[in-house]
C-alpha positions in Angstrom: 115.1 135.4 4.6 117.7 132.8 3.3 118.5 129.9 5.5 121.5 129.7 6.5 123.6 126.5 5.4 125.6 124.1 7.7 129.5 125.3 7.2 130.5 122.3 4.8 133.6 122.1 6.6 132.2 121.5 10.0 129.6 119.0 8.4 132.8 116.9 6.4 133.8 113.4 8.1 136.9 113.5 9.7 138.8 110.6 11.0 140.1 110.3 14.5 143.2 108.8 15.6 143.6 105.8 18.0 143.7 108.3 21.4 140.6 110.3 19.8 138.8 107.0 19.1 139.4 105.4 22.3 136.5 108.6 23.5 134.7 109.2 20.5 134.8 106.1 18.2 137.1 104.8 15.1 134.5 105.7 12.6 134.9 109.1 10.7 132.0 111.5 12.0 131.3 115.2 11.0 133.7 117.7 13.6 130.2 118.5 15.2 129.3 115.1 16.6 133.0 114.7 17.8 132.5 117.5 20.0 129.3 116.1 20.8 130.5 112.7 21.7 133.4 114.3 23.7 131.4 116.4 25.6 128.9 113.1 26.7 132.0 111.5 27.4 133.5 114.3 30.1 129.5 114.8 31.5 129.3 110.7 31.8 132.5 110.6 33.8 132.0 113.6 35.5 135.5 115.5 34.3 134.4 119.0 34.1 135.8 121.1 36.8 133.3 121.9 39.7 134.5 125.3 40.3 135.8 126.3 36.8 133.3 125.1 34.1 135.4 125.6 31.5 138.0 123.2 33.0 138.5 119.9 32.0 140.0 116.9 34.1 141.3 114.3 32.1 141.4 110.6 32.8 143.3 108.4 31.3 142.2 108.5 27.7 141.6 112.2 27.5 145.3 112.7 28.8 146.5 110.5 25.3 144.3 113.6 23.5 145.4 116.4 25.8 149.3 115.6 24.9 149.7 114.1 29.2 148.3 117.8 30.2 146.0 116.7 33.9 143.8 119.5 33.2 142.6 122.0 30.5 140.4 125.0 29.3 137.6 123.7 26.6 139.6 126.1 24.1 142.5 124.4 24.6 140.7 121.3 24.3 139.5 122.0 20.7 142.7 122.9 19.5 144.2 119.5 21.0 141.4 117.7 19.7 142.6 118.9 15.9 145.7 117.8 16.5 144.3 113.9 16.4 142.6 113.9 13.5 143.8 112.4 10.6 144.3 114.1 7.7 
């Protein structure tokens, strides 16, 4: 059986923006280890919602990423996430 390859897309650098860096770091990473680093970041300061998993309650930096929103789903997340990465 073939194995299968990383999606080169996923594996690419991409660069965050000052709000995104402020959680994750200024240096370009691959869009896997962002989402990595994010998710440290919400487990280390304990902003996933007790009752609904896939919410997340953001402090201050997250609410620069999640355009002010207190609280959102981890789909919505990813989507606002994208929206802070330069192109």
């Amino acid at each position: 059986m073939a194995k299968r390859k990383p999606n080169a897309a996923f594996m690419k650098p991409v660069q965050p923006d000052e709000a995104l860096a402020a959680v994750v770091g200024s240096k370009p990473l691959p869009r896997t280890e962002l989402t990595k680093k994010l998710w440290d970041y919400i487990k280390k300061n304990k902003l996933q919602d007790s009752k609904v998993k896939t919410q997340i309650n953001a402090d201050d930096k997250l609410k620069a990423i999640f355009n002010g929103k207190k609280s959102v789903s981890m789909f919505e997340m990813t989507k606002l996430v994208s929206g802070h990465l330069k192109k």
